[in-house]
C-alpha positions in Angstrom: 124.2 86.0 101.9 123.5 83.5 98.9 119.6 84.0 99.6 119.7 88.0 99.8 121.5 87.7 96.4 119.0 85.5 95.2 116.3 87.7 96.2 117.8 90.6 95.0 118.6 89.4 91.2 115.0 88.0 91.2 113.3 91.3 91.7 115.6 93.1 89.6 114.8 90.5 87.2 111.1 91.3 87.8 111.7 94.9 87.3 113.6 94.8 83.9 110.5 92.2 82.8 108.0 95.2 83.7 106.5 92.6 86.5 106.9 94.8 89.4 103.5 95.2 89.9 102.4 91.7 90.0 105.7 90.7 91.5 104.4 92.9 94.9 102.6 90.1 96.2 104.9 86.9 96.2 107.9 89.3 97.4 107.0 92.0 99.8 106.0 91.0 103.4 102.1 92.1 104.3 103.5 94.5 106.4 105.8 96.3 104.4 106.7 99.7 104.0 107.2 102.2 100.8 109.4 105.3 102.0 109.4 108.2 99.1 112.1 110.9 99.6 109.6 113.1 99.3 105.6 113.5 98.8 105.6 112.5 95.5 102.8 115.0 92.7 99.6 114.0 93.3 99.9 112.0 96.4 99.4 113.4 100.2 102.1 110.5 101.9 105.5 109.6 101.7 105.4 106.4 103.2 103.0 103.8 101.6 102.0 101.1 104.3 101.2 97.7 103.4 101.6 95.2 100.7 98.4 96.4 99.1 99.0 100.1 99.4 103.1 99.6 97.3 100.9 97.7 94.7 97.9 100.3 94.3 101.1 102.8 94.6 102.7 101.0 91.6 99.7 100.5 90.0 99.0 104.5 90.0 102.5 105.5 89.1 102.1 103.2 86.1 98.9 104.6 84.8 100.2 108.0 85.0 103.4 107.6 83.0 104.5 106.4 79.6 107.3 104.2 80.4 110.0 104.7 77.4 112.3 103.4 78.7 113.6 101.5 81.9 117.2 100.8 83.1 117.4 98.7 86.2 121.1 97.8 87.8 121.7 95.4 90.8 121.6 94.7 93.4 124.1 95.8 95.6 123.9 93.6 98.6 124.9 94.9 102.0 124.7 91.6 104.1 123.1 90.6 106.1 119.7 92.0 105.3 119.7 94.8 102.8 120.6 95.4 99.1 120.0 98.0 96.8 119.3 98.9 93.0 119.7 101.9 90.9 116.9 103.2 88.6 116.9 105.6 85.2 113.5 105.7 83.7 112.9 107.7 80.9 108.7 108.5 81.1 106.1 111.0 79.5 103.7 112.2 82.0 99.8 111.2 80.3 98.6 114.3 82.2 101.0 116.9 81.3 102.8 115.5 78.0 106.0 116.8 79.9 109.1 114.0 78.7 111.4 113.3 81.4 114.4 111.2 82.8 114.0 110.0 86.4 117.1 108.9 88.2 117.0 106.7 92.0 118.4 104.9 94.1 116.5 102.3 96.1 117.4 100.4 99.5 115.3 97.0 100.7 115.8 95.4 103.5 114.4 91.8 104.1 113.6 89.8 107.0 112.4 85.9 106.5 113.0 86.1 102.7 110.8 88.8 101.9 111.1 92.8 101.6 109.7 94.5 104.4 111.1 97.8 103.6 112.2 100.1 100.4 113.5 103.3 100.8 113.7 105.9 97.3 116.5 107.7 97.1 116.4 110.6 94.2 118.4 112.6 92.3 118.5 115.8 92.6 117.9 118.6 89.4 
């Protein structure tokens, strides 16, 4: 358990440093998956395969949004293999100039020290 604890601080560490991006490679197996709760705007899957295809989704998100602000809490380990976090981002859409406060849950599950699986949970309006 002392490892999925480490792992989990670590990348909420990353998150609240605004390294999530960069953090993709040294923490996410290559054959990870992304599972959205839904489609999200402007995209045509819900489930992002890959390493590079969660970094190139990360990378898009981020150069659609103004982040304002970004509250991170976790994790929340389930042993042996899972723990999860709890998002509240406050962004401005760049296309749209609509404000708004985004609220998730997230579960990863590792195997061999590295994610191999988030799954987005959202709040609903």
């Amino acid at each position: 358990m002392e490892e999925l604890v480490k792992l989990g601080r670590e990348f909420v560490q990353a998150m609240l440093d605004r390294r999530g991006i960069a953090h993709v490679e040294d923490i996410y197996a290559e054959s990870a998956e992304s599972v959205e709760a839904v489609v999200p705007p402007g995209r045509d899957v819900r489930i992002a395969k890959r390493r590079g295809a969660i970094k190139a989704k990360r990378e898009d998100w981020v150069a659609k949004h103004d982040i304002h602000k970004l509250d991170v809490d976790g994790p929340y380990v389930h042993p042996p293999n899972r723990f999860g976090v709890r998002y509240e981002v406050e962004v401005t859409q760049k296309a749209t100039g609509r404000r708004m406060t985004l609220r998730e849950i997230a579960v990863y599950s590792v195997e061999d020290g590295r994610i191999v699986r988030e799954e987005f949970f959202m709040f609903p309006k």
